[in-house]
DRENDO-1510 file (C-alpha; in Angstrom, 1 decimal, always signed):
<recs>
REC; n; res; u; v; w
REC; 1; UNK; +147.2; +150.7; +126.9 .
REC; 2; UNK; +146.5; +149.8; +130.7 .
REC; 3; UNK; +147.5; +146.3; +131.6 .
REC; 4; UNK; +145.2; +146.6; +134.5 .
REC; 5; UNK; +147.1; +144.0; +136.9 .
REC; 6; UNK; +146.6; +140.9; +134.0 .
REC; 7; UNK; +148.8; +137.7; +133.7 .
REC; 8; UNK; +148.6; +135.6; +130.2 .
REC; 9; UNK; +148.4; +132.3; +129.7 .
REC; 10; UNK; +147.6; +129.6; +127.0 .
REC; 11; UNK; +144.3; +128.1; +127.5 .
REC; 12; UNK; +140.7; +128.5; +128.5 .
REC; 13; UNK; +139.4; +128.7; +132.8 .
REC; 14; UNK; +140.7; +125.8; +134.5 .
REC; 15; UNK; +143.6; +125.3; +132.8 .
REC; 16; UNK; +147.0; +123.8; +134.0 .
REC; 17; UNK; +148.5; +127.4; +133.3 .
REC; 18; UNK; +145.6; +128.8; +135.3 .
REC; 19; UNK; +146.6; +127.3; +138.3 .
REC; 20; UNK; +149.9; +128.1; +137.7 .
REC; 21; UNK; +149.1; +132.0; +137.4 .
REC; 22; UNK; +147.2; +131.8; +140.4 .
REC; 23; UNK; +149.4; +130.0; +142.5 .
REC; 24; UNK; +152.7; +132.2; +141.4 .
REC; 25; UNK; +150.9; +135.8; +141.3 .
REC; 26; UNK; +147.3; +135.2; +143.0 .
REC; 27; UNK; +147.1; +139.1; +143.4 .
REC; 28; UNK; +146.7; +139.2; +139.4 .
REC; 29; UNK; +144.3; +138.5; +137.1 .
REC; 30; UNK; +144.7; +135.3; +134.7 .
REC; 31; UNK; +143.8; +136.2; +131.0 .
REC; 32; UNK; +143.3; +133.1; +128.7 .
REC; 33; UNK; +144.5; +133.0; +124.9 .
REC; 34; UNK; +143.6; +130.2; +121.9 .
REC; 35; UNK; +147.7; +129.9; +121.7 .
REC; 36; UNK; +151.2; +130.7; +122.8 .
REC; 37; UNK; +151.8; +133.1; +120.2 .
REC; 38; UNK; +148.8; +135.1; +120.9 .
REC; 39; UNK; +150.0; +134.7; +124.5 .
REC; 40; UNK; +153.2; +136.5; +123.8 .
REC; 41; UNK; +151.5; +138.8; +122.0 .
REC; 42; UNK; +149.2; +140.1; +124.4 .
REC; 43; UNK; +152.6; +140.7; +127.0 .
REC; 44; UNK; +154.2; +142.6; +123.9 .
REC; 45; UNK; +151.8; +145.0; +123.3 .
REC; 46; UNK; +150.7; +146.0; +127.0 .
REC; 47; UNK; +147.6; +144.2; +127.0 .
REC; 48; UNK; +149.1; +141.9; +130.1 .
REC; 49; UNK; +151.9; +142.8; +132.4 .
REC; 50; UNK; +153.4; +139.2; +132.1 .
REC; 51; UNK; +153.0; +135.1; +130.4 .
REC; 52; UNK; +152.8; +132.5; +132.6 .
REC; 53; UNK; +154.3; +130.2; +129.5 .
REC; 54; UNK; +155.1; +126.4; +130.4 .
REC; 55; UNK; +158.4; +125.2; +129.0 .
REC; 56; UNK; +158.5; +121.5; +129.9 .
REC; 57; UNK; +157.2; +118.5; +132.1 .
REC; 58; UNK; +158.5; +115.8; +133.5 .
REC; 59; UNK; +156.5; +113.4; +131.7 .
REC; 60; UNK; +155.9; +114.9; +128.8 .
REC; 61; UNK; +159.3; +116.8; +128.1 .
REC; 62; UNK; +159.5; +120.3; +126.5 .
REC; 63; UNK; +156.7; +121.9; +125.6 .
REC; 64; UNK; +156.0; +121.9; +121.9 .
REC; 65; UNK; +156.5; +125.8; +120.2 .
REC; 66; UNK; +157.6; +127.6; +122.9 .
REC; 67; UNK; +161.5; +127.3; +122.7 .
REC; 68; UNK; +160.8; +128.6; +119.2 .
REC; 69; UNK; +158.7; +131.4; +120.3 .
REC; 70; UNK; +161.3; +132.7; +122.8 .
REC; 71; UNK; +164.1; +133.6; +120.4 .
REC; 72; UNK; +161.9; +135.7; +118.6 .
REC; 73; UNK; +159.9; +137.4; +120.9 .
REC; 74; UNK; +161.1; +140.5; +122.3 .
REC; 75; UNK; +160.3; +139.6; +126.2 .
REC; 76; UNK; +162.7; +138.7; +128.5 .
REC; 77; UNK; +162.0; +135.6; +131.4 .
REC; 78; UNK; +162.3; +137.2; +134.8 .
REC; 79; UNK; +161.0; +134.0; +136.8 .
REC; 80; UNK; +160.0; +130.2; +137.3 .
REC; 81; UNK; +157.5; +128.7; +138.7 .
REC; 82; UNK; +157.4; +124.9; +139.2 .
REC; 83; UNK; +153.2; +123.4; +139.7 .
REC; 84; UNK; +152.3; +119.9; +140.6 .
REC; 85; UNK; +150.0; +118.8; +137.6 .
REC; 86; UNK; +147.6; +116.4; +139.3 .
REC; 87; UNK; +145.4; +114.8; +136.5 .
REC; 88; UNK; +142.1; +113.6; +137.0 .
REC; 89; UNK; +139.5; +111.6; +134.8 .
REC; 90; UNK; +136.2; +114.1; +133.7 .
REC; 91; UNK; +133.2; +113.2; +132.1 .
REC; 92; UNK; +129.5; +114.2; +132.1 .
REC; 93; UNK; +127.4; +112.9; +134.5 .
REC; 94; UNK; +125.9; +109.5; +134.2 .
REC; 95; UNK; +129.2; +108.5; +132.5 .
REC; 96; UNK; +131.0; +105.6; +133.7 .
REC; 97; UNK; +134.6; +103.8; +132.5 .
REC; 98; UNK; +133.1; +101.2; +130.6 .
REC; 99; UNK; +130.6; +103.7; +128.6 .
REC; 100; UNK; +134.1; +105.7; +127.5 .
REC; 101; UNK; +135.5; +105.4; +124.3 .
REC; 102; UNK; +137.1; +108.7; +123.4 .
REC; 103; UNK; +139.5; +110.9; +125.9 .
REC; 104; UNK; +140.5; +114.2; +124.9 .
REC; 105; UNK; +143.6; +116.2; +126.5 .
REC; 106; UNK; +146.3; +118.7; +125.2 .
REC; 107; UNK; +148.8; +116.4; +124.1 .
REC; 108; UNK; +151.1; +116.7; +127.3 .
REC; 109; UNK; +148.2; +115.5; +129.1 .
REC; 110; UNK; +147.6; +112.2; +126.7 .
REC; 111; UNK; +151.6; +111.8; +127.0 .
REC; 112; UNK; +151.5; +112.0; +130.9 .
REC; 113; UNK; +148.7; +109.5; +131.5 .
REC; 114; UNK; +149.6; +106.5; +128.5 .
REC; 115; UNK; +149.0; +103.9; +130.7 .
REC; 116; UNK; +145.7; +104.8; +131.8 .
REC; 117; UNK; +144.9; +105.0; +128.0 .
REC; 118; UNK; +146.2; +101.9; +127.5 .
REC; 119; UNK; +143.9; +100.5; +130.2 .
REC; 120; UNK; +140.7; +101.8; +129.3 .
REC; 121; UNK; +141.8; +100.8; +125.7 .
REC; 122; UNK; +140.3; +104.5; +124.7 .
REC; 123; UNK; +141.1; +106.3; +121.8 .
REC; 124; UNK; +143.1; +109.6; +122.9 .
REC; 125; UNK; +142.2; +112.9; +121.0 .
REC; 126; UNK; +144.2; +115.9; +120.8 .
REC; 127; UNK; +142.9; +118.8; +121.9 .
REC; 128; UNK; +144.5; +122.3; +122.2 .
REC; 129; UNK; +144.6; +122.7; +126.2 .
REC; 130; UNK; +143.4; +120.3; +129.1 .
REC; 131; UNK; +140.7; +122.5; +130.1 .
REC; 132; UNK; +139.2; +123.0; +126.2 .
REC; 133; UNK; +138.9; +118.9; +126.2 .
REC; 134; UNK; +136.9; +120.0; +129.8 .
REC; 135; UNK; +135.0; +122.1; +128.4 .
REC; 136; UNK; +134.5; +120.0; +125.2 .
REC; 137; UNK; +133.2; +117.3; +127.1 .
REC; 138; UNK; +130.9; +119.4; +129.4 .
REC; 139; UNK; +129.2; +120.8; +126.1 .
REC; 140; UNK; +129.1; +117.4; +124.2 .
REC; 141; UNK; +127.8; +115.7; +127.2 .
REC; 142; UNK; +128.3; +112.3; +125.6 .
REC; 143; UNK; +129.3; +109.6; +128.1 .
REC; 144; UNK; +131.7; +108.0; +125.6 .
REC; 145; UNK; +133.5; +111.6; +125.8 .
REC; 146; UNK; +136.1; +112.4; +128.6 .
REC; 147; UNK; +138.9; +114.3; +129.3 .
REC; 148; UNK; +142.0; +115.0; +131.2 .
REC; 149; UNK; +142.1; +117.8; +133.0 .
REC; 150; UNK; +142.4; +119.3; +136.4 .
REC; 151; UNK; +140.2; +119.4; +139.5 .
REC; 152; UNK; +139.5; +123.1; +138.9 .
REC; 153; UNK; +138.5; +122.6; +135.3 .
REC; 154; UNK; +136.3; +120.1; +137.0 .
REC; 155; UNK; +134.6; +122.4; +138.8 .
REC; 156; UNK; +134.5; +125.0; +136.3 .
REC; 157; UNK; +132.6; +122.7; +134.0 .
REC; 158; UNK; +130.1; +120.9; +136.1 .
REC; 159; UNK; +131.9; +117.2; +135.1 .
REC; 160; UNK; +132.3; +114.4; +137.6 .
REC; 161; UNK; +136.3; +113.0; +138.6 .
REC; 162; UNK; +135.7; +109.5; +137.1 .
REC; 163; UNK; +139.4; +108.7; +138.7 .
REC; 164; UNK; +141.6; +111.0; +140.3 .
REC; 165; UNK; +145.8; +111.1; +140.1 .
REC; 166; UNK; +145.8; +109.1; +136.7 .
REC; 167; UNK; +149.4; +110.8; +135.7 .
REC; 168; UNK; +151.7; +108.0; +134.7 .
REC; 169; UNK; +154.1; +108.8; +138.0 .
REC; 170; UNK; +153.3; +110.7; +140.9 .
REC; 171; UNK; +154.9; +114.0; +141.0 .
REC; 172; UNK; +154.4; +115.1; +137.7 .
REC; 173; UNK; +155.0; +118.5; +137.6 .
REC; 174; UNK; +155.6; +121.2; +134.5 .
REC; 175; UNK; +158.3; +124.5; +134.6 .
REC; 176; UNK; +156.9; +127.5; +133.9 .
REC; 177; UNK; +158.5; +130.6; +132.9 .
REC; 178; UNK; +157.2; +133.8; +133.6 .
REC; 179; UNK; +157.5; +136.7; +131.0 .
REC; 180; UNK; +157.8; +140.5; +130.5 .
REC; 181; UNK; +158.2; +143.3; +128.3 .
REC; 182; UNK; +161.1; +144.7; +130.8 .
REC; 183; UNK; +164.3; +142.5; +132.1 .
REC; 184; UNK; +164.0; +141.9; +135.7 .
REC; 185; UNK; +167.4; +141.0; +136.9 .
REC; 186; UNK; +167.6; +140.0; +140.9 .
REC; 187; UNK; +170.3; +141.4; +142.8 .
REC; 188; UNK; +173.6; +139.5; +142.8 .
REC; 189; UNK; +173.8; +138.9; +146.5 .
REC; 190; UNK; +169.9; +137.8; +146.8 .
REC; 191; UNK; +170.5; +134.2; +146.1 .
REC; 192; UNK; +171.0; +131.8; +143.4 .
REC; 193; UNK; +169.9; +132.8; +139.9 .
REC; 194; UNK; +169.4; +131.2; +136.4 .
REC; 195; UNK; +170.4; +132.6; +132.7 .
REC; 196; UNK; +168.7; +131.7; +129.8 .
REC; 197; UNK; +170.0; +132.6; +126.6 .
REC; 198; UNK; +169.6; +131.7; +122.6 .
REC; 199; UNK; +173.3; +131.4; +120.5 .
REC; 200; UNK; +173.5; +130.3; +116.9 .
REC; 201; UNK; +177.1; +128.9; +115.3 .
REC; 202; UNK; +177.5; +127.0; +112.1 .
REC; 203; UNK; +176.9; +123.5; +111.4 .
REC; 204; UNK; +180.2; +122.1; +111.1 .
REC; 205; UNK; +182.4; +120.1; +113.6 .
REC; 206; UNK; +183.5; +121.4; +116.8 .
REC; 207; UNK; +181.6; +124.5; +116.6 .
REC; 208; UNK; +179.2; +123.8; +119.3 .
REC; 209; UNK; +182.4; +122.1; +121.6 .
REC; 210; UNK; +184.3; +125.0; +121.1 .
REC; 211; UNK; +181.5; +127.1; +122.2 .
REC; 212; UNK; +180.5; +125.6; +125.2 .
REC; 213; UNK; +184.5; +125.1; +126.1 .
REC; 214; UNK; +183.8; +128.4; +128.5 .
REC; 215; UNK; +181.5; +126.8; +130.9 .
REC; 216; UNK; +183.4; +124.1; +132.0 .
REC; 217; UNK; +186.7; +125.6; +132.4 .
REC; 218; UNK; +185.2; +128.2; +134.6 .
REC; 219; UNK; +183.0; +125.5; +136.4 .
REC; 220; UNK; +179.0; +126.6; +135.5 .
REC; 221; UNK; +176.8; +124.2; +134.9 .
REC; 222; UNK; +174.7; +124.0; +132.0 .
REC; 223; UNK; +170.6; +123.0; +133.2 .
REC; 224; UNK; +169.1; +122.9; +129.8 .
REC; 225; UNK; +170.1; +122.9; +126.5 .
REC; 226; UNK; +168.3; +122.7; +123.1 .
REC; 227; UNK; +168.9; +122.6; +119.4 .
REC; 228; UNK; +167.4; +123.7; +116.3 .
REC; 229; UNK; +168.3; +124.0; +112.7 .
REC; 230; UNK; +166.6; +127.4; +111.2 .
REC; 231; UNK; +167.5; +127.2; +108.1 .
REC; 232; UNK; +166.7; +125.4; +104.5 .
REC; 233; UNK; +170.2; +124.1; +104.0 .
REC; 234; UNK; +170.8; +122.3; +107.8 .
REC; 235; UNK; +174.0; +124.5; +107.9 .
REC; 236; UNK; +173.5; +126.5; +111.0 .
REC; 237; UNK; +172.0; +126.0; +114.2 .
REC; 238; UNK; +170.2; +127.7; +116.6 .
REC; 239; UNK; +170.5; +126.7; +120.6 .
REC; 240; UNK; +168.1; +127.4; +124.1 .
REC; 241; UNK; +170.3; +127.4; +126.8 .
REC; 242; UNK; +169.9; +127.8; +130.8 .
REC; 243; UNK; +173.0; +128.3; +133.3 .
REC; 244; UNK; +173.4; +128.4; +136.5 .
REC; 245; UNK; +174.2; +131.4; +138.2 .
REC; 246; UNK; +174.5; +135.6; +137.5 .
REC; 247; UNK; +176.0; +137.4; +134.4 .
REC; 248; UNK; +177.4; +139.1; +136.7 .
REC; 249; UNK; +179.4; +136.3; +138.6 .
REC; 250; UNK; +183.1; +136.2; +137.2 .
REC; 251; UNK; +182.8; +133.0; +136.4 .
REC; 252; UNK; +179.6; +133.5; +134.4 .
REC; 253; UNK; +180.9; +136.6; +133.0 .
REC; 254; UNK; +184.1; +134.7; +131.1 .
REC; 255; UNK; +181.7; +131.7; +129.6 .
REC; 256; UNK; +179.5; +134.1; +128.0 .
REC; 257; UNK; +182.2; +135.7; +127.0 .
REC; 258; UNK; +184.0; +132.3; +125.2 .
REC; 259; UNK; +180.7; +131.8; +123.9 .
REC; 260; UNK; +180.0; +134.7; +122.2 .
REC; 261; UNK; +183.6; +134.8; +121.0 .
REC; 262; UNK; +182.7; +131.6; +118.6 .
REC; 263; UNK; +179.2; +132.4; +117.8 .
REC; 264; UNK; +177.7; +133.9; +114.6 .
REC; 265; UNK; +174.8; +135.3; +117.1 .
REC; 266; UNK; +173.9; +135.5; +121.0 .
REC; 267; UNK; +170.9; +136.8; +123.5 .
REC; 268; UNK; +170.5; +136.5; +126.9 .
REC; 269; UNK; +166.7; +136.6; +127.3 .
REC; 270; UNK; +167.0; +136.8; +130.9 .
REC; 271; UNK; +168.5; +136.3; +134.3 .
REC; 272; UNK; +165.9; +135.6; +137.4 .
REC; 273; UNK; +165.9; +134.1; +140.5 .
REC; 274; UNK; +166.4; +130.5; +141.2 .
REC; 275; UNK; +163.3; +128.4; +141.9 .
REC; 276; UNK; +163.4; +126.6; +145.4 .
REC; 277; UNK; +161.7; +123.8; +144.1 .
REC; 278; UNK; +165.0; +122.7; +141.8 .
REC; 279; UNK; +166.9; +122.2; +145.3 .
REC; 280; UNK; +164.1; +121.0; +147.2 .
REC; 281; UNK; +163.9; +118.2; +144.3 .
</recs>
């Protein structure tokens, strides 16, 4: 099946992930799905070339699903892309602030702007992307019924900005990873590079210590790190991890190493290059 030069991405046309695929790859073509899985999906069988997939915020913290979705998905992340999320208030025309009573957003966008909530003393409603609540509001065209959502789903809807940057901090912004059916690794010598990687051990004390004992006496710094119990008797434990630095690299070499050494089950789900944006923040 031809790809034909398409990026996926959770969502609907003026999505957050939207801008993100355009920004990162504008040469592509952004492909909207109902939801992550079927986002994956679509990059599994050919029907894209690669997920623009967003893994956390910080606002909002880590994207709900995804970390769960990566484990078992057979793609590997060969990038990152870091996009200012710059909210704005939408509603239909003829709406003001005092006629609203409802605002809809994907739950990262209701936890990014609480205390505009709080404000407007609106009730917040759960919706499954910040460009669906755009496109919900443009098709109830209700003036007790806004959203949160971006400038382009603005646009893309025909609703007017109510108020503009209503995030609860200034410089919001939400790490994406970029996915594909093929591992992508950067040369060594091109720059700095991240690992991300799932491990499992057993639920009993000192396994996770005795695992991780590898990166610190070789010196590499752990970014991220995640846990999950996955399965119905809490005795082992699943873990996302992301390193600094190339499997390659002695250094990283002996850690993973350690770590596999004490695990019941490892992946490395990919090695890519190291956003700018983490050093220029």
């Amino acid at each position: 099946m031809t790809s034909r030069n398409r990026i996926a991405f959770q969502g609907v046309p003026g999505a957050y992930s939207h801008l993100a695929c355009s920004a990162a790859y504008p040469d592509m073509n952004p492909v909207g799905f109902d939801t992550f899985a079927q986002a994956f999906a679509a990059v599994e069988s050919g029907d894209c070339d690669l997920g623009m997939i967003p893994i956390e915020n910080t606002l909002g913290g880590r994207v709900a699903d995804i970390h769960h979705l990566l484990p078992e998905s057979s793609l590997f992340i060969i990038g990152e892309h870091y996009q200012p999320i710059r909210h704005q208030l939408l509603a239909p025309a003829g709406a003001t602030l005092d006629s609203l009573k409802t605002i809809a957003s994907h739950e990262q966008g209701l936890a990014q702007c609480r205390d505009l909530i709080k404000e407007l003393g609106v009730e917040p409603m759960d919706f499954g992307d910040t460009a669906g609540a755009a496109k919900e509001a443009a098709e109830r065209n209700d003036p007790s019924f806004g959203a949160i959502a971006s400038e382009l789903a603005a646009e893309t809807y025909g609703l007017q900005i109510l108020r503009s940057r209503i995030e609860d901090r200034i410089g919001n912004t939400t790490r994406f990873v970029i996915m594909s059916r093929s591992s992508s690794e950067p040369d060594p010598l091109a720059g700095p590079a991240m690992t991300s990687l799932v491990f499992e051990t057993r639920s009993v004390p000192g396994a996770l210590y005795k695992a991780l004992g590898g990166f610190a006496t070789n010196g590499v710094n752990i970014t991220k790190l995640e846990s999950y119990i996955i399965d119905q008797s809490f005795t082992a434990a699943q873990f996302y991890a992301e390193v600094e630095g190339h499997p390659s690299d002695p250094a990283v070499q002996n850690a993973l190493e350690e770590l596999q050494f004490f695990c019941s089950k490892m992946k490395r789900i990919g090695t890519y290059p190291k956003s700018d944006w983490r050093e220029q923040n």
